[in-house]
C-alpha positions, 0 to 999 in steps of 0.5 A: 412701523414697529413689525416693519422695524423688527423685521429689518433688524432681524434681516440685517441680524440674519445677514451679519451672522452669516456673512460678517467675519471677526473684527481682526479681519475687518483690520486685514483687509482695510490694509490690502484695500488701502495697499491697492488704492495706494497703487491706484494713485501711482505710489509704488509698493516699495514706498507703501511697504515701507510707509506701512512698516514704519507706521506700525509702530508709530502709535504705541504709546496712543495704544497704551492710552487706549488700553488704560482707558478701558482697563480703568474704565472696567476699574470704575465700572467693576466696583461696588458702588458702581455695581450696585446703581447696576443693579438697581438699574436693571431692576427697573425694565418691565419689558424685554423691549425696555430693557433693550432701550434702557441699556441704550440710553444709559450707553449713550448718556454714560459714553458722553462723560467717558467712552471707555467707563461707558463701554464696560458699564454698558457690557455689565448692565447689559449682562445684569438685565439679561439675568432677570430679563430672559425675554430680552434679547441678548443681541440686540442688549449686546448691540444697545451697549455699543451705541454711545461708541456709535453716536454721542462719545466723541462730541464729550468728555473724552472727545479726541479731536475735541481734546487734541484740539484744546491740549497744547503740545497734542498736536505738531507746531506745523498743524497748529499753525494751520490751525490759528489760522494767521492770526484767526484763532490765537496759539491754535487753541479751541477749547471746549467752549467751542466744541462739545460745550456749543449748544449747537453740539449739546443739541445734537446729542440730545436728538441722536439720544432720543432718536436711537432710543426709540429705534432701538426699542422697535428693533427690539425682537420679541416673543419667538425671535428673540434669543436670549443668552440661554438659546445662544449657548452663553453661559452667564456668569454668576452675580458677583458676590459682595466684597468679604472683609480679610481675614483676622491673622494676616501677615503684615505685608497681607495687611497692607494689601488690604489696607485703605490707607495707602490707597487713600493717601495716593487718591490724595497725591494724586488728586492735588497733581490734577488741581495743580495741573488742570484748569477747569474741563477745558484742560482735560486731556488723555492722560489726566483723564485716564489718571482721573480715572485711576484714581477714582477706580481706587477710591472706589475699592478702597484697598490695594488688594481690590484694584489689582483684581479688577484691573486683573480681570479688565486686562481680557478686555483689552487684547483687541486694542493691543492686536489690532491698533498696530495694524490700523496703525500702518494703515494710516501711514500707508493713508499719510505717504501716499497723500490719498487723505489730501486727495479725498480731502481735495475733492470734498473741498472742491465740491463744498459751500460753506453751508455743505462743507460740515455735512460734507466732512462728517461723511467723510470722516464716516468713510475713513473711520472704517479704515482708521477706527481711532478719533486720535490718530486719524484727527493727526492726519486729517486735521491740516486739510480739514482746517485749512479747508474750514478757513478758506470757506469761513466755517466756524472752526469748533463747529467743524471738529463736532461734525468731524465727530460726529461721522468718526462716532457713526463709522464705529457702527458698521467698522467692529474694532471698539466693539471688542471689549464689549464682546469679549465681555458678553462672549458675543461675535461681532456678527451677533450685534452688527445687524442692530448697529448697521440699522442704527446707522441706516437712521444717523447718518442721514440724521447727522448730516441734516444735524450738522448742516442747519446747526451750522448756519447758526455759527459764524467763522472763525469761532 
């Protein structure tokens, strides 16, 4: 079984390196593709040009939120505290096979509480143990990073569709509405209790933790196949060195720069906003978590000074949002205009049970997330139908957004765009890691729908 696993993975691995192109082109052709289907259901291409165009632009401000998520993320994970558990970390794995396994888990367990710190502590990691285990390979540590973005994330912490669905004023009046139901579920507001709090949801992340451990562990090529960084021409960087104190003799307005007090006095200001603000973690929302984390990233360097390098050193992480989620953008206006969700939506509805409608949707919201790689903005255009759809056949309503999840988690195996920051961290193509995380997606997709459809007889509507 193990050979046999290995095998495939390397064959997966050979196909992706030689066939697989650069993420951005993956965001080209998902929009002639979506153009031509647009054509397919009678849309005409004045209508789809000018849906695309207006909807380039629509999603600037949820970019700018996606770009603070990793650059605090990379804030967080930079810091020394942080770099010291990864360091002890990466001291444990007595195998190249274990290292590959140990980098997966804590990926999968560190994206549940925050998909963007999980991304750039998965890429240090990775890189960490790569240093003291040549025998590991660099792919599949690469690829082993990547797992919490394809798995676990959505059904945690910073869950879109679970946060959009518990934030007043995240998601339009007229969607809300569908949402409550007439009556069925007050204000349209599900919070966390019902989604990623259900123990039918913390059941889930623990299976697919257990499962794609194990997978990757006998993935994990060894002996001659596997590659280290070395063999790839990677050059890795040097260790970090530990953090100096400033020099005696400084300026006054260089002293303030590495002066804690300033720094403490905003962790403080801002920590008292977010008591006053939030009522406990069902209340959590994009913008207080990227505060939060803000926050916490200057708590952890302690000085001005320090914070503005490491979010000076976490902006090259984030050049791949900043290009492509315009372009994904407009692909979800031409999706929107064209009505081609409701028509997919439609199908899925008409051919659904109570019983197979989750299952149905987590498929669903897997094809669409390789066209529109966002949780957020793709949860805006799908939720009415979804919704509506989960009242008329009497599916426990938080329960429906944890299966939305998790499909929208497991498209980003097989669709690059949030493996990016990763890659750009560890100089690796997408090419290198989409074998490993195409096997993994071999393995949960079938696994999400048999999750989604059991754990859901066990849930009565509305919630």
């Amino acid at each position: 079984m193990q050979g046999r696993i290995q095998r495939l993975a390397l064959a997966f691995t050979a196909f992706a390196e030689r066939w697989i192109p650069d993420a951005f082109v993956f965001a080209l052709a998902a929009t002639l593709i979506v153009f031509a289907a647009g054509l397919g259901v009678g849309a005409s291409a004045r209508e789809l040009v000018e849906s695309w165009g207006k909807g380039f632009w629509e999603l600037l401000s949820f970019t700018m939120q996606m770009v603070l998520v990793v650059v605090t993320g990379h804030v967080v994970a930079s810091a020394g505290p942080v770099r010291r558990l990864v360091v002890r970390i990466a001291e444990r794995p007595a195998t190249g096979r274990g290292a590959v396994a140990t980098v997966a888990a804590f990926a999968m367990l560190s994206s549940w509480v925050n998909w963007g710190f999980s991304l750039i502590f998965s890429a240090i990691l990775a890189r960490e143990i790569a240093r003291r285990r040549p025998d590991a390979d660099y792919r599949a540590l690469g690829a082993a990073s990547l797992l919490g973005l394809g798995s676990v994330w959505a059904q945690g912490l910073s869950g879109s569709a679970a946060l959009q669905m518990a934030t007043p004023g995240a998601l339009p009046p007229r969607v809300r509405d569908i949402v409550a139901g007439n009556g069925a579920i007050p204000g349209g507001l599900v919070d966390f209790t019902h989604t990623i709090f259900l123990w039918q949801s913390l059941a889930s992340v623990a299976v697919e933790l257990v499962v794609v451990v194990v997978v990757m562990y006998l993935a994990a090529p060894t002996g001659a196949s596997a590659r280290s960084a070395a063999s790839l021409g990677i050059a890795l960087p040097p260790p970090e060195p530990e953090e100096t104190p400033p020099a005696a003799g400084m300026p006054p307005g260089e002293r303030l720069e590495h002066s804690s007090i300033l720094a403490f006095a905003v962790v403080a200001l801002g920590a008292a906003y977010l008591a006053l603000t939030m009522r406990g973690i069902t209340s959590l929302t994009l913008n207080s978590i990227n505060l939060a984390a803000l926050l916490l990233g200057l708590a952890l360097h302690r000085t001005p000074a320090r914070l503005m390098r490491a979010v000076r050193e976490a902006t090259p992480a984030a050049w791949g949002v900043i290009l492509q989620f315009p372009f994904y953008a407009g692909i979800a206006g031409m999706i929107a205009s064209t009505r081609l969700n409701e028509r997919i939506a439609s199908v899925f509805v008409g051919i659904s049970t109570r019983e197979t409608f989750p299952a149905l949707m987590s498929v669903y919201s897997a094809a669409l997330g390789v066209f529109v790689p966002s949780g957020g903005s793709k949860w805006l255009i799908e939720a009415p139908y979804v919704m509506k759809a989960a009242h008329e056949l009497h599916v426990h309503a938080g329960w429906v957004v944890a299966c939305y999840d998790l499909g929208e988690a497991v498209a980003n195996l097989v669709q690059p765009f949030w493996m990016l920051p990763v890659l750009a961290m560890l100089s690796l193509k997408a090419r290198d890691v989409m074998g490993f995380t195409f096997l993994v997606f071999l393995v949960l997709l079938p696994l999400v729908v048999v999750l989604t459809t059991v754990l859901g007889m066990t849930l009565s509507w509305p919630l």
